[in-house]
Structure formats: C-alpha cells, structure tokens
N, C-alpha and C positions, 0 to 999 in steps of 0.2 A: 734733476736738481741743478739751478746753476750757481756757480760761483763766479766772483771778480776777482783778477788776479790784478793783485799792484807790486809795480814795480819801483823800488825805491833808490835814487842815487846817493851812494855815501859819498862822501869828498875824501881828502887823505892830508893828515896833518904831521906826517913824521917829514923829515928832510932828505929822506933819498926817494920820499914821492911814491910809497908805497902805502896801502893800505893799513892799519894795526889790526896786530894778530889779531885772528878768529871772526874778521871783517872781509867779505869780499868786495870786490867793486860794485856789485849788486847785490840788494836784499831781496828775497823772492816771500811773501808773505801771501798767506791763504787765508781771505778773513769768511766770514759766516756767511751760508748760505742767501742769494736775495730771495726774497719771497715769491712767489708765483702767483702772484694776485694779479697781474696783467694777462697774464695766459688763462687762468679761470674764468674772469669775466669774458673774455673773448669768446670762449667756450659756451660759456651759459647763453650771454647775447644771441647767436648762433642758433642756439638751439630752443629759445625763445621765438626768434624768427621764422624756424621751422614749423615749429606748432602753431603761433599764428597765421601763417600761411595755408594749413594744414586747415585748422579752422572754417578761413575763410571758402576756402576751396567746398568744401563740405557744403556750410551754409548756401554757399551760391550756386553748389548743385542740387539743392532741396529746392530752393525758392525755383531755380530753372523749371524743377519735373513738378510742381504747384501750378507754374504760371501755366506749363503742356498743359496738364492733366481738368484744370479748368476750365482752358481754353475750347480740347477738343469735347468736355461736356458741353459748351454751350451752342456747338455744332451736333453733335452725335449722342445716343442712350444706346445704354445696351437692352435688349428684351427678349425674355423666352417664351415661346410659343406655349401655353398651358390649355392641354386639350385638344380635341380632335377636328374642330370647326372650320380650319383650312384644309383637310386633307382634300387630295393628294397633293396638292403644292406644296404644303409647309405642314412638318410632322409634327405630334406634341413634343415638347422638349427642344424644340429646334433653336438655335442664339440668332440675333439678328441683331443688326445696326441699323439704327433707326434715325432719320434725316429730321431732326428738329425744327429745323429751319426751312425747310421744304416749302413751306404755306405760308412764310410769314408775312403780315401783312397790314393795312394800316387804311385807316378812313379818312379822306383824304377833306372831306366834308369838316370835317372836326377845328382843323386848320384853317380853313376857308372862314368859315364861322365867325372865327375872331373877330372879321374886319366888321366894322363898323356897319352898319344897315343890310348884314346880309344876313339870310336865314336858309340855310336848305333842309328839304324834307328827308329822312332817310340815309341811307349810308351809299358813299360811293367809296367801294375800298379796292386798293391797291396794291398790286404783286411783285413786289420788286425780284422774284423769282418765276414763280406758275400759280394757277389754281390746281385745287386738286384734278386729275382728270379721271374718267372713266377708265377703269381698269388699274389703278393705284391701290394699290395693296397699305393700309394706312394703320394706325395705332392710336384709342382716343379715348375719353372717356365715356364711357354710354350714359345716356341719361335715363336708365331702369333705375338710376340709385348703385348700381355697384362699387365698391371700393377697388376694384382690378379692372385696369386698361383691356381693350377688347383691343382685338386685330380683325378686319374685313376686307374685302374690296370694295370699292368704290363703282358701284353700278347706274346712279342716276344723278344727275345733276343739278345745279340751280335753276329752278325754270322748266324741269320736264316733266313729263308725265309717264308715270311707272304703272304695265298691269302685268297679269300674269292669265297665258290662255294657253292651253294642250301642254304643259308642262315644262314653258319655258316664258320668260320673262323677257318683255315688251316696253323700252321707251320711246314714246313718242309715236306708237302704233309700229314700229318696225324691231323686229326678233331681233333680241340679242344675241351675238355665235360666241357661243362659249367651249371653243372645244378643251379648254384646260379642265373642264369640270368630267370627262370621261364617259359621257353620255347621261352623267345625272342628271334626271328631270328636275325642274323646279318650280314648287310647288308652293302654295299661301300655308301658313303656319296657322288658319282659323279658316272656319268654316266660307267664308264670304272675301273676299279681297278686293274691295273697290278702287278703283284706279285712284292715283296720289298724283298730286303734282308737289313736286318738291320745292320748299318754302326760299325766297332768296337766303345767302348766307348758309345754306346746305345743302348735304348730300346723301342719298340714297347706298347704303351698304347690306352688301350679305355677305356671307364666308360661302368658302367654296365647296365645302360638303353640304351641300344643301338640303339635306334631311337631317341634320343635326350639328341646328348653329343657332344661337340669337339673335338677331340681327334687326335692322329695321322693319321687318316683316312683322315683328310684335311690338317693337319700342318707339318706331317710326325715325323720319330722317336723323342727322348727327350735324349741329350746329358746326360748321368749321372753325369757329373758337374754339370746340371743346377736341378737337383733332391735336395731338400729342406729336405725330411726326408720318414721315412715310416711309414703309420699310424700303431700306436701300441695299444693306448686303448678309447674303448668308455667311458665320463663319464657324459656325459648329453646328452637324459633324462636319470634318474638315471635308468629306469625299464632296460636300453639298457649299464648298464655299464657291462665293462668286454674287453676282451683282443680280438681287432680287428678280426676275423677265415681268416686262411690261407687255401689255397684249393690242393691239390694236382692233376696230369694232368696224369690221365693213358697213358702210351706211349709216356710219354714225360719226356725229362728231364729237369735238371734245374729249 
C-alpha cells in the first residue's frame, strides 16, 4: 500500500516569533491511501504480453512442423512390405521409405506442340532425375485391378525383349545374374511364356521369390506412370536400417 506524505508549513503570529500552543513549526499529515491502479495495469499488460507471445510462439511452431511434415510427403512415403514376394531381400512387414520423386518426369512434346504448325507423334519424356533402371526395387500400382500398391524389381526395360529358358530369365537373349535371388530358378507362372518385348513408357518387374509373387509374368509390363516411387531406405527392423542395395547386371545395360 502506498501513501503520500504532506508536509505542511504553519507561519507564527504571536510577537516573540513563536508558534501557538499545540502548533508546531511543521504539520506532518497522513492522508488516504493512493490507489494502485498504475501498478495493476502494469501487471496485467505484462502478462497479456506473455501469453501472446506464448501464442504466437506455439502457432509458428505448428505451421513450422505442417510446412516439414508436407514438405518431406511430397519427396518421401512411408510403405510396408505385405507378404512374402520379395524374400529374401525384403521380409513381410518390413517399413521402407520410398522415393516419390525418383521417375518424375514430363513430355517434353506436349510443350513443343503449342507452337504454331508443329505437330509431333508420340511422347518424348524427360528425366529431370533417372529412368527407372534395371535392378530398382520400385512401388506401383499394378494394373490386375488391385487396390494395394505392389513392390518388385525392375528386371526388363523399354524396348527389350524378355524370355525365360532353363530356369532363369533372359533379356535381350543374354542371362540375367541374379545372385541376390539364392539360387531360385525362375520360372513362367503359365504353361507357355512367349518372349515379350516391353511396350515404350514401361517396364518389366518380378519380385524376388520367384515361386511365389505376381508379377508381370501374369499382368504383364507396369506403365511408369502408374510407378508410386522407388524404394530408397530400410528403417524398420532397426538391425535392417540402411539404404535399400542396387545390383548391377554384367552385360547388361541400363
């Protein structure tokens, strides 16, 4: 609580210059408390300041982990292996991170087109990264009609010719070496497998248990439009984190 203290001067009207009785030369008076309405609001201000600050702080770390969190969707998906189809490389239930962006790509004809009297046949498209290549381990949607993304490898390419003779798989008349598949044979999923040349704008996949997978062996090639991403890193179980292995294909390119 504060008070003001006033001090008052009396004068002195007797003639030897002294004050009248019960008068001293100062009056010390204690008036009413002032109010502390200046110290409240100070307070309150204060703490108004706080909590908007508080606020803000909040909001601008929401919109921060929004702006991440969408950002790296529209580089990356998460996807779990459902099934046996890849073994031994990749177990059912396995998490993987998957490169969305891997393939993307763009027809460069489409553009061109606009101008005035020109017309091209066909698509010429364009990788501002890579095409898929042989031995890419991918994510897409098959076109059997299923509602769940498959995972394969990438075994034949735009433009080759895929057969199958003594139990392993042949593009371009030259054996594919697969040692990641553990000595499985691989075999046509129908009685007859006439060589395929694969259509432009796609690619040739199986999964790497090859007695038990669906794969282009019954659905046939996987347009690379309908290709979802390419897996990039294992990260559960943790013992299997690490950066998906790419294989390379002696006498082969691409």
């Amino acid at each position: 609580m504060t008070y003001e203290e006033t001090r008052v001067e009396v004068g002195t009207n007797n003639a030897d210059g002294k004050a009248p009785d019960g008068l001293d030369d100062e009056v010390t008076t204690n008036l009413a408390p002032l109010p502390e309405t200046t110290q409240a609001t100070s307070t309150t201000s204060s703490s108004q300041k706080s909590g908007s600050r508080f606020i803000r702080e909040v909001v601008e770390t929401l919109i921060l982990a929004a702006i991440i969190f969408f950002g790296v969707r529209l580089v990356v998906l998460n996807f779990q292996v459902d099934g046996s189809s890849m073994i031994p490389n990749l177990e059912d239930s396995e998490m993987l991170l998957v490169n969305r962006n891997a393939y993307m790509h763009f027809d460069i004809n489409k553009y061109i087109d606009v101008l005035p009297f020109v017309d091209h046949d066909g698509e010429h498209n364009v990788y501002p990264f890579s095409p898929p290549e042989r031995g890419d381990i991918v994510v897409f949607h098959p076109p059997n009609g299923s509602n769940k993304p498959y995972i394969k490898r990438v075994i034949g390419l735009p433009g080759e010719t895929v057969s199958f003779k003594e139990g392993s798989v042949y593009v371009n008349g030259t054996k594919v070496e697969e040692p990641y598949l553990d000595g499985d044979q691989t075999g046509c999923l129908r009685q007859v497998c006439p060589e395929l040349v694969v259509p432009e704008g796609s690619v040739y996949v199986m999964g790497d248990n090859r007695q038990n997978s669906t794969d282009s062996r019954s659905f046939g090639p996987v347009r690379i439009d309908n290709i979802i991403g390419k897996a990039w890193i294992t990260y559960w179980p943790f013992d299997d984190l690490g950066l998906v292995p790419h294989y390379d294909y002696p006498g082969l390119s691409g």
